[in-house]
N, C-alpha and C positions, 0 to 999 in steps of 0.2 A: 504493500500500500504506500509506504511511504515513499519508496524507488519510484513507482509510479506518478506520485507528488511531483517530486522531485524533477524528472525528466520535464514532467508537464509544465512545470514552473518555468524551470530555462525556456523551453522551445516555447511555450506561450509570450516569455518575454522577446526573444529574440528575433520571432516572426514582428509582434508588434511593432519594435522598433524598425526593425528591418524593411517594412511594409509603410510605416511612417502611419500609422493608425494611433501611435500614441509616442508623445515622444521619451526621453530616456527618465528626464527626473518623474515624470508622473509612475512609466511601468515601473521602475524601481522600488517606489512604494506602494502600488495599488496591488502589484500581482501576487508579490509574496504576500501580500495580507491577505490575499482572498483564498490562496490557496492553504494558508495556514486555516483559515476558517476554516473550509473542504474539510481539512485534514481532522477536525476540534479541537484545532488550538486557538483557546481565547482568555478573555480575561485579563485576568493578573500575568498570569503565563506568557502568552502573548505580546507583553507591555513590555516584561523583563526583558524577553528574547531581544526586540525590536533595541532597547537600553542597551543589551551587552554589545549590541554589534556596534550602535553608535559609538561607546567607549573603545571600541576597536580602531576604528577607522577616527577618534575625534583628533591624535597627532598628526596623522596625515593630511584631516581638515585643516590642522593650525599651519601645519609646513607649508603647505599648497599657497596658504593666503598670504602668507609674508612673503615666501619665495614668488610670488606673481607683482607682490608689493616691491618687491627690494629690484627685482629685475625692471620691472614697471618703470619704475625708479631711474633704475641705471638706461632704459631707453631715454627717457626723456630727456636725460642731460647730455645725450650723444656719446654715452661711455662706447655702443657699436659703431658708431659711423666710421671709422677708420678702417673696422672687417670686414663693413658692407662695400666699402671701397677698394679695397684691395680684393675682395671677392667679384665684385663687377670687373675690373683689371683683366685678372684672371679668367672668370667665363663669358664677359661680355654680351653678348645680346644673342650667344646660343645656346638653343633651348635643352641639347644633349649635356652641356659642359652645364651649366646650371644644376641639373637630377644629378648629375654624375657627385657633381659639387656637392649637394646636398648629402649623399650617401655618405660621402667621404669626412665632410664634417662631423656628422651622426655620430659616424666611427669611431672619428678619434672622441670627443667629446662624452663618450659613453663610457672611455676607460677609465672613471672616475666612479663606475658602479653606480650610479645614481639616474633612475630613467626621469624623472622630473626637471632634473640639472639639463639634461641630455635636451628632453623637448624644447625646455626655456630657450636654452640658445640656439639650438638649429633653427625655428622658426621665427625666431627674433632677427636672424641673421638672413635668412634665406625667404622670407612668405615677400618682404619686399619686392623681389627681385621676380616672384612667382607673378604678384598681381601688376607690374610691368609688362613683363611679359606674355600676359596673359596667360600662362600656365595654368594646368588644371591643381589645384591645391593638393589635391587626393594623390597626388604622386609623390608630392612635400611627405602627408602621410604616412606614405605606403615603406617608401624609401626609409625612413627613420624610425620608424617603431621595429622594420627587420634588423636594420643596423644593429640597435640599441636590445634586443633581443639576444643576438649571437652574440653583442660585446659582453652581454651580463652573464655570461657562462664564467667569467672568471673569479677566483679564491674569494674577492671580495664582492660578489657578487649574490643576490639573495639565494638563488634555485640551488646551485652547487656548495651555498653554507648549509640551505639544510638538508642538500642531502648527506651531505661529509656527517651532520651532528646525528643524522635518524641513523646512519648505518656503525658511525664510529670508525671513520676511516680516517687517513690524513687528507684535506683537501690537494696538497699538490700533486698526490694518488690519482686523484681525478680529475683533477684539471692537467696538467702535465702533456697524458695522454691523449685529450681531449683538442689540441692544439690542431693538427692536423683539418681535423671537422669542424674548426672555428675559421681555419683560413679557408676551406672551400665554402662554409658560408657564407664569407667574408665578399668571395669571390662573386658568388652569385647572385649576392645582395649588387654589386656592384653591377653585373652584367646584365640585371634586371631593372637598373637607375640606366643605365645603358637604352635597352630598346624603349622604357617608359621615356627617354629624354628623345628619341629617334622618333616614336611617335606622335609627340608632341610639335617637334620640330614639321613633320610633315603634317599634320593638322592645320598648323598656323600658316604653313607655307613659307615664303621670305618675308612675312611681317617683321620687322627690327624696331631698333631703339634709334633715334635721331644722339647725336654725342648731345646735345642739350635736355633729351628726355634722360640719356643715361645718368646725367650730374644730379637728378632731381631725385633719383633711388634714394630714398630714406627711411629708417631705421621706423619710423612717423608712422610708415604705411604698416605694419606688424598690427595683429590682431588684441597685442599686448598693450596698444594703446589707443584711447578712444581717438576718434577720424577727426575731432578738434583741435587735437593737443598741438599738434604741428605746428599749429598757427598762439597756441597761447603757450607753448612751454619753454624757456631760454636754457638755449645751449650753454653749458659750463665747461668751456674747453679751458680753463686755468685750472679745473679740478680733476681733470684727464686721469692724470697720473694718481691722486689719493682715490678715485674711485676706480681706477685699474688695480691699482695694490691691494686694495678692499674688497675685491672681487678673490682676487687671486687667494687673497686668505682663507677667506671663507672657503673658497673648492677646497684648498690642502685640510680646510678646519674641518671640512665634511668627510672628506678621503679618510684621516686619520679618527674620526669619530671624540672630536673633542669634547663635544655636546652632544646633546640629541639634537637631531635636524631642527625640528620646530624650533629650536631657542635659539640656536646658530641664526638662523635668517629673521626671528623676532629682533635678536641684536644689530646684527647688520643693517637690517633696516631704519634701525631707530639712530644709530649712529650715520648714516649714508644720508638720511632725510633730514636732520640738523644742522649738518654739514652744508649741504646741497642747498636748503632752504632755510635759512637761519629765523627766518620771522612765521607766525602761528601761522595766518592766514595761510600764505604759502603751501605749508605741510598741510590744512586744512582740504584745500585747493588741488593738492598730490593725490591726496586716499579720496578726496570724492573722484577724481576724476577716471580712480583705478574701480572704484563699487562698482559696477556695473558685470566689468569681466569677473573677480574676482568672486562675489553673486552666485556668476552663471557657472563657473569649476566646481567652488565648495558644497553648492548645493549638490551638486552631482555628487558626491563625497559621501556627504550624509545621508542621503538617499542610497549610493552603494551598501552603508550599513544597514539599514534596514531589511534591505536584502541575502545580506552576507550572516545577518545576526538569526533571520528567520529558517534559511538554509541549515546552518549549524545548530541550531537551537532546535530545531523539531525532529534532529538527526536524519532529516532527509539525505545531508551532504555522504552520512557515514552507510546509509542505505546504498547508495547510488555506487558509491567506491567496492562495497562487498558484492554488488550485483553484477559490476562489470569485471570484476574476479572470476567470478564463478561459470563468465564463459569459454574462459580458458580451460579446453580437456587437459588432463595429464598426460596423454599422447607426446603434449606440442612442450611438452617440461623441456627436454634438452636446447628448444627455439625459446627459452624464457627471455635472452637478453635483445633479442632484433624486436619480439613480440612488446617487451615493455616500451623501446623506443617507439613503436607504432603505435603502442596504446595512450603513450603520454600525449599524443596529440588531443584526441578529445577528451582523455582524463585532465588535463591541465585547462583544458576549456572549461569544462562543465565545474571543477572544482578547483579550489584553491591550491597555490603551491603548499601550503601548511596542511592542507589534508592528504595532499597526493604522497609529499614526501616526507609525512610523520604519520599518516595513516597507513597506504597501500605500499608503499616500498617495501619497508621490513617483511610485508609479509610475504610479497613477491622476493625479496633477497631472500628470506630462508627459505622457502621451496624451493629456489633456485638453486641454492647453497648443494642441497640433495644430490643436482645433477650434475656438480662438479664445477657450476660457475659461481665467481667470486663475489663478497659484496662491493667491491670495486667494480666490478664489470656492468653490476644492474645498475651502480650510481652511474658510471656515466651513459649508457643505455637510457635512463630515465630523464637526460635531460635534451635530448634531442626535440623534445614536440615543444622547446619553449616559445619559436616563431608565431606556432600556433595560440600557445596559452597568454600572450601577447593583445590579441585580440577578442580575451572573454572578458563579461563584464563586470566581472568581478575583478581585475586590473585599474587600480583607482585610477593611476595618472593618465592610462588610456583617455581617460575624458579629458584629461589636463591637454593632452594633445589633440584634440579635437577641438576643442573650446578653445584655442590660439589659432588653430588655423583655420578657421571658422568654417568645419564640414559636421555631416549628421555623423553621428556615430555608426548608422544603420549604412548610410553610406561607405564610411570608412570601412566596418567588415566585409562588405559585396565585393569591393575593391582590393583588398590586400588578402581573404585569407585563402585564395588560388595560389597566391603570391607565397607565405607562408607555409601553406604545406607544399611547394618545391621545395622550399630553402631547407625544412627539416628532410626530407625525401635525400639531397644532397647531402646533410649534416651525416645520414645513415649512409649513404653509399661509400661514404670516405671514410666513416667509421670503421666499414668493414672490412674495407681494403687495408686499413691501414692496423687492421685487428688492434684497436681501441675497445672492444668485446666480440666476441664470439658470434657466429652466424650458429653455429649448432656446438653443445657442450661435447 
């Protein structure tokens, strides 16, 4: 009954949205609640559930808002325009070198482990140059959430901490090995910002930039700032360099985990916007101008909790993980580690990384264990479908990047998760070749 919940809940939600019948902050809260009713859960019961999730998701709420703040922030004072400028430089008014570009920043900007960090900037840096060129956004999208995907495989990254913590293994055990299927991801991700940029370019035809339309690319036009500000916010190029340096800490201050995130960018912000704007108004003037975006992320946030609290809380999530176990014959034991790769694709969709790799791993490693494969082997096996798990909606910052580039959510999955499971498809074939795990024990 509850498997049955369960399933019905996702794909009721993901048709809705997908379909555009409802849009994401509404189904977030209305489906699970209806379906916990179905289920009889209500009340007090019901209240908690909806509570626990919120307290789950409320730091990511708080990170979300400063970090949109403090970034916010550093657009408007022109801390990008020197990247937007040197990025025009370099790809100019073609539409290939642009996606290409995009991918390539993702890349690097990911290996900071941080997917929120990751969107802030690509899209800050590159949505200008998309809505110039008229580029379709959804390639912006598509391009950087695969990037920032394969990049998060690494030690300091969420998927592969927990799966090192669920099986007890050393993370460079699995990541190590893992190298090989991160640079053909890497690859593909690229070769696929490649034809997406080839067919944009042929879409548009020779439409171009005039050298006076190009000088006009500004940092202004990003999602991250309302369509006003351009014209009311003053550049602070005397402060160039204390809000680069101030930037720059913070990343190392997040890399290194000086703080929890949310206080890190509560700080930076408060320190960056006194600086930046020394009189009330001003800062007053700053955060209203930023309410509006910041609104439309966090809300999604909170409403993910609702969803993620009612999942976990009526044990549908632990129903749903035991039921698609149990399809697996004993036959198929010695294929357990190609099997888990292929299964993490829609187990990482439909449920959480914390359910997959502190619920269903261990159990899939020690079967597996039986057949002579290692609990290294299923760790890294199980993190192949993360391209995929990428685009479920249970991935907060997923909205974080939608809501910057201004596309539906519903849209964005139609769009990349053809995309997505190539790139894990890849992830496996170089796996195997490069016996990273076993094709059969």
């Amino acid at each position: 009954m509850l498997t049955l919940l369960g399933f019905g809940m996702v794909i009721t939600f993901m048709t809705l949205i997908m379909t555009r019948r409802l849009s994401p902050l509404v189904a977030l809260i209305s489906i699970p609640v209806l379906f916990a009713l179905l289920g009889g859960f209500g009340g007090p019961q019901l209240g908690e559930m909806m509570l626990t999730g919120l307290r789950t998701l409320a730091p990511t709420g708080v990170m979300l808002m400063f970090a949109i703040l403090y970034f916010g922030l550093m657009i408007d004072v022109g801390l990008f325009d020197p990247v937007i400028r040197a990025i025009l430089r370099v790809v100019g008014n073609d539409p290939l070198k642009v996606v290409v570009g995009t991918a390539l920043l993702a890349a690097f900007v990911s290996l900071d482990g941080d997917g929120s960090t990751t969107y802030m900037i690509t899209v800050a840096a590159m949505l200008p140059l998309y809505r110039r060129l008229r580029l379709d956004p959804l390639s912006l999208t598509c391009v950087t959430i695969l990037a920032n995907s394969v990049l998060n495989l690494t030690p300091w990254g969420g998927p592969l901490a927990r799966v090192a913590s669920a099986l007890h293994v050393e993370p460079a055990e699995v990541f190590v090995p893992m190298l090989p299927a991160m640079v053909t991801g890497i690859v593909g991700v690229l070769g696929l910002a490649w034809l997406l940029g080839r067919r944009e370019k042929q879409r548009l035809g020779h439409l171009s930039l005039s050298a006076a339309a190009a000088e006009e690319v500004s940092i202004a036009d990003s999602a991250l700032v309302p369509p006003q500000s351009d014209a009311d916010t003053e550049r602070k190029p005397r402060l160039l360099v204390f809000n680069a340096l101030l930037t720059v800490a913070l990343l190392v201050a997040l890399v290194l985990g000086v703080l929890p995130l949310p206080v890190l960018f509560m700080v930076a912000f408060a320190i960056a916007l006194v600086i930046n704007f020394p009189k009330v108004s001003e800062q007053r003037e700053r955060v209203a101008a930023h309410a509006k975006n910041v609104i439309a992320v966090v809300s999604l946030i909170f409403a993910a909790g609702i969803f993620t609290g009612i999942l976990n809380g009526t044990g549908m999530l632990d129903a749903m993980a035991k039921s698609l176990l149990d399809i697996v014959p004993p036959t198929l034991g010695p294929y357990l580690a190609p099997i888990t790769a292929l299964a993490s694709l829609p187990f990482t969709f439909f449920v959480s990384n914390d359910a997959f790799y502190f619920g269903v791993i261990p159990v899939v490693a020690e079967t597996a264990s039986g057949f002579g494969i290692s609990p290294v082997e299923i760790a890294r096996a199980s993190l192949i479908g993360q391209p995929v798990h990428f685009l479920s909606p249970l991935v907060p910052s997923t909205y974080l990047l939608v809501g910057l580039a201004g596309v539906e959510f519903g849209d964005h999955q139609r769009f990349t998760l053809k995309w997505a499971v190539l790139v894990c498809l890849l992830m496996l074939v170089a796996s195997l070749a490069c016996a990273v795990f076993p094709f059969a024990a």
